[in-house]
C-alpha positions as CSV (number, residue, x, y, z in Angstrom):
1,X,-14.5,7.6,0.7
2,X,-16.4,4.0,1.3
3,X,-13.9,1.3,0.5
4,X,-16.9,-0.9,-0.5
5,X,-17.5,1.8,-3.3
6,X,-14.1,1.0,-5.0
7,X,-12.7,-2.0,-7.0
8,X,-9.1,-1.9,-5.3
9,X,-8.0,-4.2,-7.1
10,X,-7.5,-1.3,-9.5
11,X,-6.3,1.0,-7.3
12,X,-2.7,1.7,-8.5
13,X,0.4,3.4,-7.7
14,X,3.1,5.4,-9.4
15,X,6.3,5.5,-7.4
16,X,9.1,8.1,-8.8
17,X,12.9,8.5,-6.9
18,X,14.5,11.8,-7.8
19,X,11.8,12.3,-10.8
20,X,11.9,9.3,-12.5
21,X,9.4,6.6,-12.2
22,X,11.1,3.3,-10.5
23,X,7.6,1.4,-9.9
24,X,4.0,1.0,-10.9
25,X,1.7,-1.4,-9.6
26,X,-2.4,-2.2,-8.8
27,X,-4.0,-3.6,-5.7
28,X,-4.6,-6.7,-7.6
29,X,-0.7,-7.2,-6.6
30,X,-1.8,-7.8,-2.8
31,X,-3.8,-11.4,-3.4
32,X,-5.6,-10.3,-5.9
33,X,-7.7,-7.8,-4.1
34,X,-5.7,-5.7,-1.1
35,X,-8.9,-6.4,1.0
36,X,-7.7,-10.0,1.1
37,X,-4.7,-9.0,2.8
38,X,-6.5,-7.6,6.1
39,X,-8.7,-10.7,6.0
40,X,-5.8,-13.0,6.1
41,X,-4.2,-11.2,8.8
42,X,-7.6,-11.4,10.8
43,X,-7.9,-15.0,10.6
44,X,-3.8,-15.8,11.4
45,X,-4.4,-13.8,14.5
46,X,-7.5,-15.1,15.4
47,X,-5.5,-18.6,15.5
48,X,-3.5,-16.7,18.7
49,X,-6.7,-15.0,20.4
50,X,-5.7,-12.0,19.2
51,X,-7.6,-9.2,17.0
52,X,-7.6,-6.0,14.7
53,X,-9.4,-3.6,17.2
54,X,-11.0,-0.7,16.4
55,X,-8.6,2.5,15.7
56,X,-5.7,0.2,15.2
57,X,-4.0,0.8,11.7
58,X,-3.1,-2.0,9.3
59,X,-1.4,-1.9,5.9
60,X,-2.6,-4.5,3.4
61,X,0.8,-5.0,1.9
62,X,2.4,-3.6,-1.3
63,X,1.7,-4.0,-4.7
64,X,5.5,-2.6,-5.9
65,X,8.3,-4.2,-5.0
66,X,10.6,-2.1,-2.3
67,X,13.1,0.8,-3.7
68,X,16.4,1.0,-2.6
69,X,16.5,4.9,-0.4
70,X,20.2,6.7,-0.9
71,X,21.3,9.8,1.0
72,X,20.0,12.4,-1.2
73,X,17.2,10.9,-2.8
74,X,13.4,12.4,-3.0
75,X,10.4,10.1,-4.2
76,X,7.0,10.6,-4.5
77,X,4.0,8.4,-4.9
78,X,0.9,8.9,-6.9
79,X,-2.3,6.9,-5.6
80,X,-4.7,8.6,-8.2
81,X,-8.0,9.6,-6.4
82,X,-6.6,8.5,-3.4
83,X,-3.6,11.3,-3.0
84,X,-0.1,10.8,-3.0
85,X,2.7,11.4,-0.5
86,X,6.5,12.6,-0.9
87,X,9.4,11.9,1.2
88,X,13.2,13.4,1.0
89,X,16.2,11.2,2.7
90,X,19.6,13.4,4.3
């Protein structure tokens, strides 16, 4: 996929723990675009000589708030055309 060919700012996520759906959210949450986020962070570190360099990995930030993880618990997230991932805690 070519980020440029997406809106992200639609881009949205459905986060379930142990089936039930705790949060939703779009990119839009992430200064209104999540490509904003990895622009800001470019230009702070710039301020400190520093850089994103090529095959480094950077998040863009959230756009649901965090959910609490218990022993036991099992979420999953739905990105939509983007996938979706699944994690279980002991």
């Amino acid at each position: 996929m070519i980020p440029s060919a997406f809106d992200l700012r639609w881009a949205g996520a459905i986060c379930s723990r142990n089936g039930e759906v705790e949060e939703t959210g779009l990119g839009a949450g992430v200064l209104n675009d999540p490509v904003m986020g990895i622009v800001w962070l470019s230009k702070r570190l710039e301020i400190y000589g520093q850089s994103i360099r090529a095959g480094d990995v950077v998040l863009s930030g959230s756009f649901i708030r965090p959910v609490e993880a218990r022993p036991g618990d099992s979420f999953h997230a739905d990105f939509g055309q983007f996938g979706d991932v699944s994690i279980n805690f002991a």
